[in-house]
BATOR-519554 format. One record per residue (C-alpha): x, y, z; residue in one letter; residue number from 1. Coordinates in steps of 0.2 Angstrom, whole numbers. Layout:
N
X, Y, Z, A, NUM
...
//
This chain:
468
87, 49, -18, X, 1
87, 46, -38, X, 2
100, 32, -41, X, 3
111, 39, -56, X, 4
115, 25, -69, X, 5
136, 23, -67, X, 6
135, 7, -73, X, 7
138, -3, -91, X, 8
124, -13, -99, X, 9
122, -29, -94, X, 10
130, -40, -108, X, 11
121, -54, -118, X, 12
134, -66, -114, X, 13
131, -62, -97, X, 14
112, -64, -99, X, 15
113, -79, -105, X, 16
125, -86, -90, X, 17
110, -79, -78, X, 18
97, -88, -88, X, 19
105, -106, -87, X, 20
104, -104, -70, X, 21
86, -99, -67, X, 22
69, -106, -73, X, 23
60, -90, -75, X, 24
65, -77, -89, X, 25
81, -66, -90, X, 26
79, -52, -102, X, 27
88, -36, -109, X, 28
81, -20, -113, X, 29
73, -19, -130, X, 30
69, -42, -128, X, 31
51, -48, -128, X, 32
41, -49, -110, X, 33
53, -34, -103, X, 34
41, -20, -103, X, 35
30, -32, -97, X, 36
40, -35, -80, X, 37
44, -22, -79, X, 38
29, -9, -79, X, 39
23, -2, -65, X, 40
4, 3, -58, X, 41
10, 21, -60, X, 42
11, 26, -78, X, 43
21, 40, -75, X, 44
33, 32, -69, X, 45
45, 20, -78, X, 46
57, 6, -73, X, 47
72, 3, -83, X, 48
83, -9, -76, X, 49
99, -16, -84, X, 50
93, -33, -83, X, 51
75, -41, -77, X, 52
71, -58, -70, X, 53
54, -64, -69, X, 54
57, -75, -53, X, 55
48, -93, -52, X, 56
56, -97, -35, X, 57
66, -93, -22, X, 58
83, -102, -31, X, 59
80, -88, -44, X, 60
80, -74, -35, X, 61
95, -80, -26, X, 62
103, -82, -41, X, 63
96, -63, -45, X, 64
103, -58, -30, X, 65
120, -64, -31, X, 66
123, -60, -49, X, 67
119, -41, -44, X, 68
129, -40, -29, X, 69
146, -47, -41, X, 70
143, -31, -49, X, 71
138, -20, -34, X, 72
124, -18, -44, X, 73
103, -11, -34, X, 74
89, -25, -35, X, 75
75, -18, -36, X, 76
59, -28, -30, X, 77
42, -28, -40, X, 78
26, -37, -37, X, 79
10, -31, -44, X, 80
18, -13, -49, X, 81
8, -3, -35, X, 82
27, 2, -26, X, 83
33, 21, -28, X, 84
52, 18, -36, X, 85
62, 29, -48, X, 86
71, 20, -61, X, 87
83, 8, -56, X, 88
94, 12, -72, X, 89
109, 2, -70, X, 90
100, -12, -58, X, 91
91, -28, -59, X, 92
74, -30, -60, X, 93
67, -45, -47, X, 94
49, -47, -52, X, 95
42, -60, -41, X, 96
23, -61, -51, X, 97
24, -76, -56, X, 98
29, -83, -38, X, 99
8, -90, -36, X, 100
10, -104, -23, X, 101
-5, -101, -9, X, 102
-8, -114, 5, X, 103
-21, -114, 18, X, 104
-20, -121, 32, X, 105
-38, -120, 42, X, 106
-36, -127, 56, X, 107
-23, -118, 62, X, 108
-30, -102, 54, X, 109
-14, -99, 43, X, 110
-9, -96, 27, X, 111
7, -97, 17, X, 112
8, -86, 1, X, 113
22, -83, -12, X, 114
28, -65, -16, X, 115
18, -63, -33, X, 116
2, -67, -24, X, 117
-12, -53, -26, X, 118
-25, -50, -11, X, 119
-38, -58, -21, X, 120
-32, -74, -23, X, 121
-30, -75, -5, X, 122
-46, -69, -1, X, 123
-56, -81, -11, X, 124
-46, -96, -7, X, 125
-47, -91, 10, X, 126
-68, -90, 9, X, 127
-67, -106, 4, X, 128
-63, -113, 22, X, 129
-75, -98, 30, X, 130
-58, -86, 33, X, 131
-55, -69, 30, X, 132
-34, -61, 29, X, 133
-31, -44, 35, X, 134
-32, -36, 18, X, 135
-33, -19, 10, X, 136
-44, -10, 1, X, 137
-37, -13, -18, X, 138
-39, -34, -19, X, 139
-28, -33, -32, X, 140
-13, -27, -23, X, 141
1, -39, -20, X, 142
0, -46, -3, X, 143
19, -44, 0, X, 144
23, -26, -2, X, 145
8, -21, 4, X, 146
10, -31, 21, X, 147
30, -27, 23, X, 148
25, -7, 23, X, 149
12, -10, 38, X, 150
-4, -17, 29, X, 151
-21, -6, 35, X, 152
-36, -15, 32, X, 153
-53, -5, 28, X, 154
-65, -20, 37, X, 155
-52, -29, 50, X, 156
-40, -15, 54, X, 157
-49, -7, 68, X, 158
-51, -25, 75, X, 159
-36, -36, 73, X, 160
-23, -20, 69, X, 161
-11, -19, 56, X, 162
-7, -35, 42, X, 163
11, -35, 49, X, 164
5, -39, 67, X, 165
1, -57, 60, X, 166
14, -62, 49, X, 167
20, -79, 59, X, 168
35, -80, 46, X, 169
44, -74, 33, X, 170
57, -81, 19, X, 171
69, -69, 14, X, 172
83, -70, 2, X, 173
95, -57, 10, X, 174
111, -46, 1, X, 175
121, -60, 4, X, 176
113, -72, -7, X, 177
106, -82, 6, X, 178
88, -89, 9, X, 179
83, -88, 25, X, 180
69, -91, 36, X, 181
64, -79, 47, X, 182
54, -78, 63, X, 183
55, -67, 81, X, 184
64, -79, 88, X, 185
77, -84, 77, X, 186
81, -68, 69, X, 187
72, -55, 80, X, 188
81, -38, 72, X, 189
78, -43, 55, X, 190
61, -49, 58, X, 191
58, -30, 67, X, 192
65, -21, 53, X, 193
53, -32, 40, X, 194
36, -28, 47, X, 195
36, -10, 42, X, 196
54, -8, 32, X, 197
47, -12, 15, X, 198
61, -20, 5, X, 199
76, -12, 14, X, 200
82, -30, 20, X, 201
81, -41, 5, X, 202
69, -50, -6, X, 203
53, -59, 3, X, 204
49, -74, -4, X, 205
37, -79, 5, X, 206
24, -78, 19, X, 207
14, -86, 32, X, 208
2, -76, 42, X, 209
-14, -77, 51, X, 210
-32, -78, 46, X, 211
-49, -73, 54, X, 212
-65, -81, 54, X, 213
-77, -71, 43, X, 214
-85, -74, 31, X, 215
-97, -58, 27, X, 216
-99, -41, 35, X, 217
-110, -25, 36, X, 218
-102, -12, 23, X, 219
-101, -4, 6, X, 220
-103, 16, 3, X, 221
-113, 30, -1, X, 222
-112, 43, -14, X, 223
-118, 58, -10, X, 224
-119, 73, -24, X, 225
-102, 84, -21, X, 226
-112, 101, -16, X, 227
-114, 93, -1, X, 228
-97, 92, 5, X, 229
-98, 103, 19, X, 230
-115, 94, 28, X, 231
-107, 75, 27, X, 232
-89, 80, 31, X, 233
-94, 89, 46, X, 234
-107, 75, 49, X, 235
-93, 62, 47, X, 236
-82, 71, 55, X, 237
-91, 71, 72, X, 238
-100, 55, 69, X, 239
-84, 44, 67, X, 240
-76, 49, 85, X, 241
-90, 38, 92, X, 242
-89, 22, 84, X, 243
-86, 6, 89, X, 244
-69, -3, 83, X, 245
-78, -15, 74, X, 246
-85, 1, 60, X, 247
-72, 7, 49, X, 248
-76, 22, 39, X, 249
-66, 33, 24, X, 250
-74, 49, 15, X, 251
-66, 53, 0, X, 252
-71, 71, -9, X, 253
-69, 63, -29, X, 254
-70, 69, -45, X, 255
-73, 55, -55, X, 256
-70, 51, -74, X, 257
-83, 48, -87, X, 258
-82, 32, -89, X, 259
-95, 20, -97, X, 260
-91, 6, -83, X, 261
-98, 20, -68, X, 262
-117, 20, -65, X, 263
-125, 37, -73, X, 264
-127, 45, -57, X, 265
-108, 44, -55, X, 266
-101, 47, -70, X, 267
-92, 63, -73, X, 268
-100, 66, -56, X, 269
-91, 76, -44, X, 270
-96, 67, -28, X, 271
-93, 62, -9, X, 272
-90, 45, -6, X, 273
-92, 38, 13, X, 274
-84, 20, 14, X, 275
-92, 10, 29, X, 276
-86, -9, 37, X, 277
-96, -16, 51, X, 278
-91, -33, 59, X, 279
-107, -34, 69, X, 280
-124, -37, 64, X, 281
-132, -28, 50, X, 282
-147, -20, 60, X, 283
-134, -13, 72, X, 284
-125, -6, 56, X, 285
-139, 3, 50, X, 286
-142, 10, 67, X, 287
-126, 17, 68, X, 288
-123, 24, 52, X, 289
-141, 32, 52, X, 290
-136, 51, 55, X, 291
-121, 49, 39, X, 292
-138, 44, 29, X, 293
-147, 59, 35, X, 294
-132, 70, 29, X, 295
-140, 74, 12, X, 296
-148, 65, -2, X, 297
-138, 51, -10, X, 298
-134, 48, -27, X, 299
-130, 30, -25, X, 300
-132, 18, -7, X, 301
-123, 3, -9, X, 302
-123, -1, 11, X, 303
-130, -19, 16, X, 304
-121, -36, 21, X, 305
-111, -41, 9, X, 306
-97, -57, 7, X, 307
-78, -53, 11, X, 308
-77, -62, -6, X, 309
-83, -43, -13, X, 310
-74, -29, 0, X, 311
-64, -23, -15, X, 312
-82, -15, -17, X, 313
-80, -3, -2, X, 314
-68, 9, -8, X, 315
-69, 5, -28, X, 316
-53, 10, -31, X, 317
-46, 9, -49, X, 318
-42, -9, -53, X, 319
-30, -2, -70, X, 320
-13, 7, -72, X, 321
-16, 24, -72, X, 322
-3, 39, -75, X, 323
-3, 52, -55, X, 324
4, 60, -45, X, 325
-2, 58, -25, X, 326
6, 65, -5, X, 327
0, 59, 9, X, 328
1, 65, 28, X, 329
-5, 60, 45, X, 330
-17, 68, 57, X, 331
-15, 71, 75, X, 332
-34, 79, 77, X, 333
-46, 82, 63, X, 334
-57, 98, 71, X, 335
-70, 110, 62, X, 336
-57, 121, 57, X, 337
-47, 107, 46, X, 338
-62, 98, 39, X, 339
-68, 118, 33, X, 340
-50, 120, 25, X, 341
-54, 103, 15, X, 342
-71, 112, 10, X, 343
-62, 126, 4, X, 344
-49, 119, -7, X, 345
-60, 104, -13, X, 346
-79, 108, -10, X, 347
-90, 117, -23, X, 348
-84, 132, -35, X, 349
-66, 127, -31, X, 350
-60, 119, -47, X, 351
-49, 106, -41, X, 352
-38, 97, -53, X, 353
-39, 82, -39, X, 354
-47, 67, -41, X, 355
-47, 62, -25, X, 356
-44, 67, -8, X, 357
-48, 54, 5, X, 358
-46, 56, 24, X, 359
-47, 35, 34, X, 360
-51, 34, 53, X, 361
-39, 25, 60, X, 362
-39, 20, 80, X, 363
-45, 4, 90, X, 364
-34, -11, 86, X, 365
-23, 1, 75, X, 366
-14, 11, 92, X, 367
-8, -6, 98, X, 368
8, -14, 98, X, 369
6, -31, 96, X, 370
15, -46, 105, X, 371
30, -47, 96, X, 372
31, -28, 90, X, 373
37, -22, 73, X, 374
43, -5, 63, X, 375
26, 2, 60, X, 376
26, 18, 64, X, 377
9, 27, 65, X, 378
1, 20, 80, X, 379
-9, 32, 90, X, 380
-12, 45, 75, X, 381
-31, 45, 71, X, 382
-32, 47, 53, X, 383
-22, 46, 37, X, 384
-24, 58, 23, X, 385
-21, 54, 5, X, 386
-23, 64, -10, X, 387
-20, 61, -31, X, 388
-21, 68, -47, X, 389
-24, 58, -63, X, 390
-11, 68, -78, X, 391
4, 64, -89, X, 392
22, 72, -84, X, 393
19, 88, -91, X, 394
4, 90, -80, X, 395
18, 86, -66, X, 396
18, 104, -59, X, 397
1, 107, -59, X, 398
-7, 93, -50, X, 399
8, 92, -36, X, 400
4, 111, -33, X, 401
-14, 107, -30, X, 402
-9, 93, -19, X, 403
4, 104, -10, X, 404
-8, 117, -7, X, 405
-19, 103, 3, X, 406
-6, 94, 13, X, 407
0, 111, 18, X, 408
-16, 115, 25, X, 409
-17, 99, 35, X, 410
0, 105, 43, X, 411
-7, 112, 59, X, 412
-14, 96, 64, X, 413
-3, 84, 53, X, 414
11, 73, 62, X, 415
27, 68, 53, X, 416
25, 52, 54, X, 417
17, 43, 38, X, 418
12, 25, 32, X, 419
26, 21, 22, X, 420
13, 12, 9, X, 421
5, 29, 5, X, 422
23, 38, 2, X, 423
25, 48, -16, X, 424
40, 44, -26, X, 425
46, 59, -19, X, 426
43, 56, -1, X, 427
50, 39, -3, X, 428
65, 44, -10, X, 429
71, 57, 1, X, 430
80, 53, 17, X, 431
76, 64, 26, X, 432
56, 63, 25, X, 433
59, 44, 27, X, 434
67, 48, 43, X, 435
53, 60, 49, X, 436
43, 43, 44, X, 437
48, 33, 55, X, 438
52, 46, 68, X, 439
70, 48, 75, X, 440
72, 32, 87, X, 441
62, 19, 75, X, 442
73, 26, 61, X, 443
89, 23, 71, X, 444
85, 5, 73, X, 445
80, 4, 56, X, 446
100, 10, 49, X, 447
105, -1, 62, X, 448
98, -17, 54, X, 449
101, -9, 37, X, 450
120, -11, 42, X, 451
117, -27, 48, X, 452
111, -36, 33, X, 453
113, -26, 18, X, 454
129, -15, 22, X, 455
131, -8, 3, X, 456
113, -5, 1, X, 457
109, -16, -13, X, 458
91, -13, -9, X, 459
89, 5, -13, X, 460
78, 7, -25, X, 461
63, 9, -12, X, 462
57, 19, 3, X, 463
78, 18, 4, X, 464
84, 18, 24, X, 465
103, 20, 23, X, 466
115, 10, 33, X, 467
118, 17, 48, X, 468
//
């Protein structure tokens, strides 16, 4: 659903009443720092609200909140950029990156972060007291959005499950303006529809969930030359279906840029990538990931124990704003006959445009429902598929053709159900592939709550679940 702007700009006299009753910046388009909250992890796509606020506290985004909502106007919700959003022409702009605060709390093996917090900062403050968090594989994605829409963690996933299964709270400034602190007991619907909804339900402030004793772990990855695609997927693909759910893996086929910051073997390189994490010890590691190194010769082996401190290191993945385009599917089964439609289209000779197409085992921990369950919907699917292209707009066509052409080759074994962090612009903007998301009954509950709390759907400009 692309919001089409019926609304008139945001005056300056207006502007100005916002700013006197917030700490953080109020700006127009065209003022200094606007681009700046503005911009997103996806070049290609461009936020231009009516008005921005660069939040410093919950009292201003409550202030954000009900200034919007006097002019039935969206809020959109941005952390660190890495969300899929169109362009919330006509809307305000809530950037919560300056929200920092993190507290630890070891003995009871918690922590409380604020809504601008990135995963790193947790992670190394978290060391500190010989703790890990549930994180993903991009340490530089804001903790917030990423754990609202499920969380999948590359090292503790398998293990512990998904980052939503340990939020312990959450403070939420909903459509009415209010500030409210929510947990399973006292707000058990809205809490539901939280852990998995994204932003549907209002603006997080703030978080307190869990944290696990670790410290350092078996993992990294291995590079193998890309003409080898067909030996290490088919290794990979029956090696992975007898692992322990203490070894995560990922194998992403990846044509990789020439950039000066890659080691020579990789640069330019059109390579395989297998991504391990082992939580047991290192000599049992390299047991079990044994017939992956026997697959072919590697171009680079980074596999060893390593500190938590450094599991951004796994997967590599691109620490700067880039302009792409990406889809995303599930898999109920990934059998000979899928992982040789992958070597066709990506292997070889076949001239991809794609610079990455990466397929995560999923399982253990992952299938479970936890104690107080939540929205996320993919439990019980094995793997997740995810595909991008790096291009500008006019390359638009091409690259989602390539990535098309993938996803429908998947379809035999794909589900529709999808991790709603992974969703496209596209897919998180049309109802009814956000329906197929969530799947018809989790999505039912999910309008129900939408209703509930923000009954105008003020909080659209998202993976958007109408009000039921």
């Amino acid at each position: 659903m692309t919001f089409d702007d019926p609304f008139r700009p945001v005056s300056a006299a207006e502007a100005a009443e916002l700013a006197s009753l917030v700490s953080g910046p109020v700006l127009l388009p065209g003022d200094e720092g606007y681009d700046a909250e503005c911009r997103l992890f996806n070049l290609n796509v461009r936020l231009e609200p009516a008005l921005a606020v660069g939040a410093v506290d919950a009292a201003d985004v409550r202030a954000a909140v009900s200034f919007a909502a006097r002019d039935g106007r969206p809020v959109t919700v941005k952390t660190t950029g890495h969300q899929q959003v169109d362009a919330a022409r006509g809307g305000v702009l809530v950037s919560t990156r300056h929200m920092k605060g993190i507290a630890v709390d070891a003995g009871r093996r918690r922590v409380r972060v604020e809504a601008g917090v990135v995963w790193q900062e947790v992670i190394d403050r978290a060391a500190e007291v010989g703790l890990a968090p549930v994180s993903g594989s991009a340490p530089l994605v804001g903790v917030a959005g990423y754990t609202l829409g499920g969380g999948l963690s590359p090292v503790l996933g398998r293990s512990v499950g998904y980052a939503a299964d340990h939020v312990r709270s959450l403070e939420v400034v909903t459509a009415d303006g209010e500030l409210r602190h929510v947990t399973a007991d006292s707000d058990p619907e809205l809490w539901w529809a939280l852990l998995g909804g994204k932003g549907n339900f209002g603006v997080v402030t703030a978080l307190e969930f869990d944290l696990f004793p670790l410290t350092r772990f078996y993992g990294g990855g291995i590079h193998f030359p890309g003409e080898h695609l067909a030996d290490v997927l088919h290794a990979w693909r029956t090696w992975q279906a007898d692992m322990p759910q203490e070894m995560s893996s990922s194998l992403a086929v990846q044509r990789l840029p020439p950039l000066p910051e890659l080691p020579e073997p990789l640069r330019g390189a059109f390579v395989v990538h297998v991504r391990f994490a082992f939580l047991g010890p290192a000599d049992e590691g390299d047991r079990l990931i044994a017939p992956l190194r026997a697959a072919a010769p590697a171009l680079v082996d980074t596999v060893g124990e390593m500190p938590y401190t450094a599991m951004g290191a796994i997967h590599l993945d691109p620490p700067t704003p880039m302009p792409y385009y990406d889809r995303t599917t599930m898999l109920r089964a990934f059998p000979a006959e899928a992982a040789d439609k992958l070597i066709e289209l990506l292997g070889h000779g076949s001239h991809s445009p794609l610079a990455s197409v990466e397929i995560r085992m999923l399982g253990g921990a992952l299938d479970h429902e936890p104690a107080v369950p939540n929205a996320v919907s993919t439990r019980g699917l094995p793997f997740v598929l995810f595909g991008f292209g790096v291009g500008s707009p006019d390359q638009a066509g091409f690259l989602g053709g390539a990535l098309e052409e993938v996803m429908k080759a998947m379809e035999p074994w794909a589900d529709g159900r999808r991790m709603v962090n992974f969703l496209s612009v596209e897919e998180a903007t049309d109802p009814d592939r956000l329906s197929q998301a969530y799947g018809a009954e989790r999505y039912r509950r999910l309008t129900a709550a939408k209703k509930a709390y923000d009954p105008t759907n003020m909080f659209r400009v998202n993976h958007n679940i109408l009000p039921g």
